[in-house]
VOBA-1610 file (N, C-alpha, C; in pm, whole numbers, padded with zeros to 5 digits, always signed):
BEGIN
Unk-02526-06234+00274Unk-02564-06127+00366Unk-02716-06115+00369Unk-02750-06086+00466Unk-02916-06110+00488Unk-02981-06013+00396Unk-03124-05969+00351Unk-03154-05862+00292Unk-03178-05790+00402Unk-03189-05625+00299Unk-03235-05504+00405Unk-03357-05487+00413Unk-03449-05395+00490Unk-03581-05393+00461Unk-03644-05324+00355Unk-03755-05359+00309Unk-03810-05340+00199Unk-03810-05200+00175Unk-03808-05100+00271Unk-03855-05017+00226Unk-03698-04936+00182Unk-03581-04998+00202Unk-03441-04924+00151Unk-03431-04940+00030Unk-03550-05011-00071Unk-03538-05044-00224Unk-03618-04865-00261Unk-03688-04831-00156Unk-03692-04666-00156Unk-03641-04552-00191Unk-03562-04565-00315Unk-03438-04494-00309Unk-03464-04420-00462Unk-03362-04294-00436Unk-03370-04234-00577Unk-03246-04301-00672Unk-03314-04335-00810Unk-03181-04381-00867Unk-03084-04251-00912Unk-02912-04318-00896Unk-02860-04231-00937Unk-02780-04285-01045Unk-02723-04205-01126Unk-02621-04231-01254Unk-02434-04286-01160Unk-02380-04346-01248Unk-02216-04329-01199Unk-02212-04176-01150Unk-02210-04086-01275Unk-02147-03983-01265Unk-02182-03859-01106Unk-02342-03926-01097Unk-02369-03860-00934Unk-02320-03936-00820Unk-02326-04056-00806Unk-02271-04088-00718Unk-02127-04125-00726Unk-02063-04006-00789Unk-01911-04034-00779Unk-01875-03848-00680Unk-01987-03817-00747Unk-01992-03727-00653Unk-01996-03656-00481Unk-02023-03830-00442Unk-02093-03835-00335Unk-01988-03871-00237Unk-01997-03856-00133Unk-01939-03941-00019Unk-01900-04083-00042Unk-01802-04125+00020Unk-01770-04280-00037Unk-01852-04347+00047Unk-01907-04277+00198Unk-02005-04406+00288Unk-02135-04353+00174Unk-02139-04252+00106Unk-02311-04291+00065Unk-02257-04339-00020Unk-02204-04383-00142Unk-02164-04450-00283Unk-02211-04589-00241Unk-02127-04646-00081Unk-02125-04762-00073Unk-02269-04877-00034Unk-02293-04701+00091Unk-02461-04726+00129Unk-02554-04712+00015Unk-02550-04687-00101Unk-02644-04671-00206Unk-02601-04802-00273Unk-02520-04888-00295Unk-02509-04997-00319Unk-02566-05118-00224Unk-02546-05123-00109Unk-02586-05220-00040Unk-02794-05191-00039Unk-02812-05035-00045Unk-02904-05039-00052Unk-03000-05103-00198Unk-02936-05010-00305Unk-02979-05116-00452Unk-02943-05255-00441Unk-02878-05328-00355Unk-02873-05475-00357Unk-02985-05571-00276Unk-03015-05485-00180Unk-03116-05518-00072Unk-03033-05588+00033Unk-02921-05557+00083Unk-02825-05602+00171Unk-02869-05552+00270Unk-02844-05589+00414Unk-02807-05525+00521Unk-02697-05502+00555Unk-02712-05373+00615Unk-02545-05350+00654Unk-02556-05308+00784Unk-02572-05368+00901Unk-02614-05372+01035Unk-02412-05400+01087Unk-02379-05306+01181Unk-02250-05376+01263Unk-02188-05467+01240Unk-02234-05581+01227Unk-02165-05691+01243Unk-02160-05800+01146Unk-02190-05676+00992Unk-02226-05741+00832Unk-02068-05739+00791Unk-02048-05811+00730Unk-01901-05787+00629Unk-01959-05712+00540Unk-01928-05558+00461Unk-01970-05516+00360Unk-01854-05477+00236Unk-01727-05608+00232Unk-01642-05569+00170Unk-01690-05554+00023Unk-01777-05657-00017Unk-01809-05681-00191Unk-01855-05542-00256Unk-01914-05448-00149Unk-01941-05352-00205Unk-01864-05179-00206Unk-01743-05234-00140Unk-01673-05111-00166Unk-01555-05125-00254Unk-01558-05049-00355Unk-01446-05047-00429Unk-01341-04995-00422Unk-01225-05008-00522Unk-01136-05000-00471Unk-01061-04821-00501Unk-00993-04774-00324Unk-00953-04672-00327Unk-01086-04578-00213Unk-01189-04676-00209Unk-01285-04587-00133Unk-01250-04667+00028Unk-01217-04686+00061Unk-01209-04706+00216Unk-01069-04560+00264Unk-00997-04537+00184Unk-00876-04442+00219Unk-00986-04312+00182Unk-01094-04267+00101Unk-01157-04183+00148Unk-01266-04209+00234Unk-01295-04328+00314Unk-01406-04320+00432Unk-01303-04282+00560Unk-01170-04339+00504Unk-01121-04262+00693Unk-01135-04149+00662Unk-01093-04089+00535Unk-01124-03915+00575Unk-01237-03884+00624Unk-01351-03934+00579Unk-01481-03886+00632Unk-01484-03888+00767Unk-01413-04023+00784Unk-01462-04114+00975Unk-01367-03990+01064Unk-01231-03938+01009Unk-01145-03851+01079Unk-01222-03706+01093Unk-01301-03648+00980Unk-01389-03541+00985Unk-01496-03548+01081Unk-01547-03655+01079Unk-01646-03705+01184Unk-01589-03697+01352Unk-01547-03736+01358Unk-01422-03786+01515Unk-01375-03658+01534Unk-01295-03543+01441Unk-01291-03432+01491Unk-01435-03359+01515Unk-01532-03359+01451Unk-01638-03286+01516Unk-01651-03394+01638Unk-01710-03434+01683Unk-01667-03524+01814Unk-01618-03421+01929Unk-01488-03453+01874Unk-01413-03393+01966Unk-01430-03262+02039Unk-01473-03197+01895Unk-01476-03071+01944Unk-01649-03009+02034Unk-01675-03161+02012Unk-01856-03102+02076Unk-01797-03163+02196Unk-01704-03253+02233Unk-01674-03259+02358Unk-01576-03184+02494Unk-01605-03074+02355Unk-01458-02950+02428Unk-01331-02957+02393Unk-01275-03030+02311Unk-01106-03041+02346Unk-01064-02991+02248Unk-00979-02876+02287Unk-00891-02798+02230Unk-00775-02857+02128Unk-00840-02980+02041Unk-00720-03071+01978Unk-00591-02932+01904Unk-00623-02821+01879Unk-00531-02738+01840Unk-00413-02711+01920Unk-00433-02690+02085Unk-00357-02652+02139Unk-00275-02777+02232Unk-00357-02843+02219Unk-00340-02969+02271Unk-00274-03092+02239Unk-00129-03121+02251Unk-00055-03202+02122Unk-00109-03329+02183Unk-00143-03348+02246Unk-00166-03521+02318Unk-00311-03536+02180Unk-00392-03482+02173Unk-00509-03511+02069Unk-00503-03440+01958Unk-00381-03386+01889Unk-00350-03309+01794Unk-00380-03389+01648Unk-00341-03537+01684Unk-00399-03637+01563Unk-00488-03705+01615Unk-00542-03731+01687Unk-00646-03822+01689Unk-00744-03857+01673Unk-00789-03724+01592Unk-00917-03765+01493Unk-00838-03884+01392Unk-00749-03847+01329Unk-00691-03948+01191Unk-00640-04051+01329Unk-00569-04126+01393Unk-00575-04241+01453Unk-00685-04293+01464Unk-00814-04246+01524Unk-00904-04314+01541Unk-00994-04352+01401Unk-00954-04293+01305Unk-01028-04327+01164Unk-00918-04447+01159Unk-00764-04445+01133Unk-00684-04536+01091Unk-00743-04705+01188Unk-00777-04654+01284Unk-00782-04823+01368Unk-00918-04868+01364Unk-00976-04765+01332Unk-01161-04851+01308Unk-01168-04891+01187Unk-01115-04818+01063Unk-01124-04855+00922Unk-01009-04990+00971Unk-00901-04961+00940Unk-00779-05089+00930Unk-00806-05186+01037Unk-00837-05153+01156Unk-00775-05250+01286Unk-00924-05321+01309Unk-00963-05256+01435Unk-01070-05306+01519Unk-01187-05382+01421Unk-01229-05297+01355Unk-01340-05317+01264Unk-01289-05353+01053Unk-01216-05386+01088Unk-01144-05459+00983Unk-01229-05553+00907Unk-01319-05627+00974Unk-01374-05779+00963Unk-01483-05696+00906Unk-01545-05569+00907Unk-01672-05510+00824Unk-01593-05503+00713Unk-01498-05431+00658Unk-01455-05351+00521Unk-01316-05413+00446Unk-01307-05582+00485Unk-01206-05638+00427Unk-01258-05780+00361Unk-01220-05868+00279Unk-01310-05943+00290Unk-01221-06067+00330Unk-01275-06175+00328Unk-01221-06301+00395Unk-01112-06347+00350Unk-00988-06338+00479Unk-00874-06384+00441Unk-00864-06515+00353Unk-00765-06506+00277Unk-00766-06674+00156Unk-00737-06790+00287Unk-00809-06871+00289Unk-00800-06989+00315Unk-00780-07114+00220Unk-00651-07187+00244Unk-00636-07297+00181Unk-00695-07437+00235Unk-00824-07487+00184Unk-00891-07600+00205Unk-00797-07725+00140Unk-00777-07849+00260Unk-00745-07988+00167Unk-00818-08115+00188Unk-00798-08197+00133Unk-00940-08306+00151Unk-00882-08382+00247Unk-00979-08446+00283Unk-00937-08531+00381Unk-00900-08708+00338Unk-00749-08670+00340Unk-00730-08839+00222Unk-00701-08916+00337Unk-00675-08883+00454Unk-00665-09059+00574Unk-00768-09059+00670Unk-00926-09010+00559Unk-01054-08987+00685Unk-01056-08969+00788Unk-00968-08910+00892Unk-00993-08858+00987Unk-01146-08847+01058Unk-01146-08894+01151Unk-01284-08911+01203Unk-01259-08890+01336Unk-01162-08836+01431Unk-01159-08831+01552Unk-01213-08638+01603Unk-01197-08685+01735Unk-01238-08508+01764Unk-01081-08426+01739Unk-01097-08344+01679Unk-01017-08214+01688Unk-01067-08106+01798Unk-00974-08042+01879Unk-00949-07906+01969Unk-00875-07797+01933Unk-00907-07689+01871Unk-00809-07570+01843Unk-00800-07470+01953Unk-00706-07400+02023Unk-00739-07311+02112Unk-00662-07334+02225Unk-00664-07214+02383Unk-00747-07096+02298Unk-00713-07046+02206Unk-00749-06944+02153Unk-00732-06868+02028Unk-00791-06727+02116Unk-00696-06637+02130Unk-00722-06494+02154Unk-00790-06435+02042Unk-00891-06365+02120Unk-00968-06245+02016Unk-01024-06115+02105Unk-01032-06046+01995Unk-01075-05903+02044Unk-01178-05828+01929Unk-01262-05819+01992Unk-01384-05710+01936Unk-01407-05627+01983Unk-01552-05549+01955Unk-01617-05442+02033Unk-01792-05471+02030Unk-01797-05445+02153Unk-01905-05438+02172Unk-02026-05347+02094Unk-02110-05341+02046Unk-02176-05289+01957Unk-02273-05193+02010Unk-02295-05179+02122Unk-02404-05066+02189Unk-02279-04988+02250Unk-02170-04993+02304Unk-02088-04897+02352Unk-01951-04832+02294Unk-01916-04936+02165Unk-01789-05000+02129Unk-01684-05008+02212Unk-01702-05036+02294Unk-01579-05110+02447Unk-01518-05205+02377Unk-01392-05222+02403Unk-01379-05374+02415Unk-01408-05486+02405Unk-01395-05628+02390Unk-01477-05700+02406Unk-01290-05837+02409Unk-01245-05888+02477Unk-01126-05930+02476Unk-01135-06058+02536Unk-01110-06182+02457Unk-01128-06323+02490Unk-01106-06376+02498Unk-01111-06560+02460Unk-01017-06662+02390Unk-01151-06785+02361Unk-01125-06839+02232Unk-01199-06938+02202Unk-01168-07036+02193Unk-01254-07161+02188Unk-01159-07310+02170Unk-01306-07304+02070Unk-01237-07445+01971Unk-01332-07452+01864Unk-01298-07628+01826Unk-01390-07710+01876Unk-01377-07810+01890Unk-01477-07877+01750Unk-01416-07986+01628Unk-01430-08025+01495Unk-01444-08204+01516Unk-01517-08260+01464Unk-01559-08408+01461Unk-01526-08396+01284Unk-01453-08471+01224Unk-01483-08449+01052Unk-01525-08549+01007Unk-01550-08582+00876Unk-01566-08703+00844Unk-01530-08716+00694Unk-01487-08776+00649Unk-01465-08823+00539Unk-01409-08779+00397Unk-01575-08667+00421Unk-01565-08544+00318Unk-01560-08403+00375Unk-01533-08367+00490Unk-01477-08281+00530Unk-01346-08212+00469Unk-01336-08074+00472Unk-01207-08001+00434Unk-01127-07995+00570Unk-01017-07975+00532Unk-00911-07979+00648Unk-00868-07861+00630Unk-00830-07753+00729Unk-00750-07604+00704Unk-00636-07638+00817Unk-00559-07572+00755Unk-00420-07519+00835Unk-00454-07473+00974Unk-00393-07489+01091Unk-00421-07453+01241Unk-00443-07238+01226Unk-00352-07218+01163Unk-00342-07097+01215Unk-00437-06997+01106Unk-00515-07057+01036Unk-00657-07077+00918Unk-00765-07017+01017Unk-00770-07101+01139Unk-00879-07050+01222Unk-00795-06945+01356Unk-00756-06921+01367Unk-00677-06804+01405Unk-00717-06660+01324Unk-00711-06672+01177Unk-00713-06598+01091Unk-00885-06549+01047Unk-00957-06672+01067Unk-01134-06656+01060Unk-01139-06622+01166Unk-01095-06644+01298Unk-01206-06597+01435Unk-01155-06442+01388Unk-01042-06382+01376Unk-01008-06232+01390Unk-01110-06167+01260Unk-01118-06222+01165Unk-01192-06171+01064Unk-01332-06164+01100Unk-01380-06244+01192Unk-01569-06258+01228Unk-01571-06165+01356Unk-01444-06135+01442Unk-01453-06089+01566Unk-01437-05910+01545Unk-01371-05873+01445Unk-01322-05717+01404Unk-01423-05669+01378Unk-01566-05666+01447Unk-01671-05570+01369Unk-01720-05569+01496Unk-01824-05443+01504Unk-01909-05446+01658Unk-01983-05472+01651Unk-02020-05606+01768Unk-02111-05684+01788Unk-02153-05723+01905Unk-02251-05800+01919Unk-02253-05870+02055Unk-02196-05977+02062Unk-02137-06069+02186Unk-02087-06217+02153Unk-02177-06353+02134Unk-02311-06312+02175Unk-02420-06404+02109Unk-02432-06438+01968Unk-02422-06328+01938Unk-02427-06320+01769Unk-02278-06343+01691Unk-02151-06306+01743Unk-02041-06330+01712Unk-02034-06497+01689Unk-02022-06586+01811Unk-02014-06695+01802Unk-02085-06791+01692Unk-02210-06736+01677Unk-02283-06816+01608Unk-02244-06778+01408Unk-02182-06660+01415Unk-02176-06609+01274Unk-01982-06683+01269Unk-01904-06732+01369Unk-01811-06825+01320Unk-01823-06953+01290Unk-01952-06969+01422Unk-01966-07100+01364Unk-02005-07136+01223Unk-02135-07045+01170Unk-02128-07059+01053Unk-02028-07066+00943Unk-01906-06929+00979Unk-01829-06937+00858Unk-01742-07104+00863Unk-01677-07177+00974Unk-01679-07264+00962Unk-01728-07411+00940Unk-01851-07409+00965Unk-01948-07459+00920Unk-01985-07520+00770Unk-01964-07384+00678Unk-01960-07417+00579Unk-01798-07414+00524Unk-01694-07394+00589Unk-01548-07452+00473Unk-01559-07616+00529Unk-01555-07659+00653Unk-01489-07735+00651Unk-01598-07844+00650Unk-01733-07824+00719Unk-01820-07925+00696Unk-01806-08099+00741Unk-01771-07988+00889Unk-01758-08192+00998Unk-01881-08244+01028Unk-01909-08348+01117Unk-01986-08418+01123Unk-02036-08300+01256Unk-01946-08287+01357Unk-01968-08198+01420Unk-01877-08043+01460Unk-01959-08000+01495Unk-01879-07873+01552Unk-01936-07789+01676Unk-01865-07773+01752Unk-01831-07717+01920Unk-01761-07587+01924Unk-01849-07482+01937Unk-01687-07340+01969Unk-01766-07277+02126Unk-01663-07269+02182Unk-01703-07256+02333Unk-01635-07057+02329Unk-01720-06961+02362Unk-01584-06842+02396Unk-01654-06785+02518Unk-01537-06684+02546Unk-01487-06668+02703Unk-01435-06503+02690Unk-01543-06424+02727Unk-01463-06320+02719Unk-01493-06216+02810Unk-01417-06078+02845Unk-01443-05999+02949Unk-01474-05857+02860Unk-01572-05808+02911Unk-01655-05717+02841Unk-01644-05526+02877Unk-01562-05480+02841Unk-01543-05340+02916Unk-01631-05248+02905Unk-01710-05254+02878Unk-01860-05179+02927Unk-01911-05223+03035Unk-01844-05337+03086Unk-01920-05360+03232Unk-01776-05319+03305Unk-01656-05338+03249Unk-01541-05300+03343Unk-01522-05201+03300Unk-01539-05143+03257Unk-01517-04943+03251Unk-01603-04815+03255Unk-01707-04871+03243Unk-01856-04809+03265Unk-01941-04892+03374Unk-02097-04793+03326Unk-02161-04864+03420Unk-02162-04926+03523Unk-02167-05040+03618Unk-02199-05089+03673Unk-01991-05143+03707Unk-01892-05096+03659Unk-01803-05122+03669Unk-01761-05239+03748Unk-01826-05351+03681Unk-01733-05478+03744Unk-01580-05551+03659Unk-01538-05559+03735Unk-01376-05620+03672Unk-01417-05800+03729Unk-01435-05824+03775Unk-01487-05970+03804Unk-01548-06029+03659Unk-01680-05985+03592Unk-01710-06071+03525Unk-01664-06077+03430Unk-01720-06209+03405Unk-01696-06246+03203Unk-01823-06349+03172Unk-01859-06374+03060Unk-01948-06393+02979Unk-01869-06521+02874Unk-01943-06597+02876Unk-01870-06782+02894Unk-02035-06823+02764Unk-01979-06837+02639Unk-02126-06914+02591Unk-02069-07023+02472Unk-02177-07112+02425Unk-02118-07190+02339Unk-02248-07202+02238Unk-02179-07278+02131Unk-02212-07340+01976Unk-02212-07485+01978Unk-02346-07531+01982Unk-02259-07651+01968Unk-02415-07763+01819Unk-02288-07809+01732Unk-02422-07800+01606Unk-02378-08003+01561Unk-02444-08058+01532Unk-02401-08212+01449Unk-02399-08302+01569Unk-02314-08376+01534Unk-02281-08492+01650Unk-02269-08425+01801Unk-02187-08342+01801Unk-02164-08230+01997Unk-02338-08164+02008Unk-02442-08206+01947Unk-02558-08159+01979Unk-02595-08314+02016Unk-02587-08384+01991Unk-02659-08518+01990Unk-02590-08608+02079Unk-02493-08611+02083Unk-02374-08678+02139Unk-02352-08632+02293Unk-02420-08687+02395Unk-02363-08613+02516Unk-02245-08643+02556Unk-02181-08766+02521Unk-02001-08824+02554Unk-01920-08748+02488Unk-01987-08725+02346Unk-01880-08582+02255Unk-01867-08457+02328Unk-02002-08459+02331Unk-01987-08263+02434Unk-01911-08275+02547Unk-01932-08374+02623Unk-01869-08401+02767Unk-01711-08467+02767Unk-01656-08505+02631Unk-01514-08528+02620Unk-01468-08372+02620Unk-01523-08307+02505Unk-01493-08165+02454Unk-01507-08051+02561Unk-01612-08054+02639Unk-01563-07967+02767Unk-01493-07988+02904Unk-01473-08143+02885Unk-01398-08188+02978Unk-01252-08161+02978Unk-01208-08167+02831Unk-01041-08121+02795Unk-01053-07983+02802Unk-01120-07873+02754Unk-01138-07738+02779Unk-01094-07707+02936Unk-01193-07784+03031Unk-01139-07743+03163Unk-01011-07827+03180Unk-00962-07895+03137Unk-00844-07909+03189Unk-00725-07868+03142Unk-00698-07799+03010Unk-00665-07705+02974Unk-00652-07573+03028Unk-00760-07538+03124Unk-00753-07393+03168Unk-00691-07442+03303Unk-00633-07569+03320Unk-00615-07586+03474Unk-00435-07550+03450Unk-00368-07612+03363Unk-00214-07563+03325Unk-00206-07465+03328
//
């Protein structure tokens, strides 16, 4: 995880016994801060929460969400349609949506590659869903993630990367920065000669706000090793992509 800035080493020290006192987001934020972590949106910050403190951050996040509510007028008392939904909306940002901040990386089983495999691999699409990080909208897609290996490459199970895109995609972010932080996590398990991840997604801050278009989507790629160097690799690899989207 990247460091934080210098000046979050700024801090008063505290004992266990005070910061048990504390809020579980400051316990956790006073850790990432004594580590010199960042904890920006779209950080995994599982290593530093222990265990039993995420079931008291939804309380906080549900305390939070009801004031919310109520600076936005709604009578959640009288009102059974929003009577829980401070606690839903803590349950799906802690557990669901934003999962990929406060869980840490599903087990992946790596195997070697014993009949060298050296051809291109295509996974995908692969549906995903995030949120956007300046509005938290939506963010709803599909990726293809195209692998050259070689030799000493790890091999994972198909539904392995199914399981990493949802883990890199559950935090709010932008998809510039999304793509490039899977490529990395794959990057380093499996370690091909090359690697290609193309994603495709429609953005509801532009279809539900603002400027309300339902037309667009936002189309970008990764492309790192041999699919950087290789224009017949890149051009096999997006050539099957479009013909894929033609079925």
């Amino acid at each position: 995880m990247p460091p934080s800035s210098p000046a979050a080493a700024d801090r008063i020290f505290r004992s266990e016994e005070e910061l048990a006192r504390l809020p579980a987001s400051e316990r956790i934020r006073y850790r990432l801060q004594d580590a010199r972590c960042r904890h920006h949106a779209n950080d995994n910050i599982a290593a530093f929460v222990r265990e039993g403190e995420l079931e008291e951050l939804k309380a906080e996040v549900q305390a939070k969400v009801q004031e919310l509510l109520h600076s936005l007028v709604i009578d959640t008392e009288s009102d059974h349609n929003t009577h829980g939904t401070a606690e839903r909306l803590a349950r799906m940002y802690v557990d669901e949506v934003f999962q990929g901040r406060y869980r840490p990386m599903p087990t992946v089983t790596e195997f070697p590659n014993a009949e060298r495999l050296n051809e291109l691999m295509i996974v995908g699409p692969i549906t995903v869903r995030s949120a956007c990080s300046h509005h938290l909208c939506p963010i709803l897609g599909r990726v293809w993630i195209g692998l050259l290996p070689n030799e000493h490459s790890n091999l994972i199970g198909l539904s392995k990367y199914a399981r990493i895109c949802d883990w890199v995609m559950s935090r709010p972010q932008i998809q510039e920065e999304a793509v490039m932080m899977l490529a990395n996590e794959l990057q380093q398990r499996v370690r091909p000669d090359g690697l290609a991840i193309v994603m495709e997604a429609d953005h509801f801050c532009m279809h539900w706000r603002g400027v309300k278009d339902n037309q667009s989507a936002m189309v970008n790629s990764v492309m790192r090793g041999a699919f950087l160097k290789d224009a017949n690799l890149r051009r096999e690899f997006l050539s099957l992509l479009a013909r894929k989207g033609k079925e």
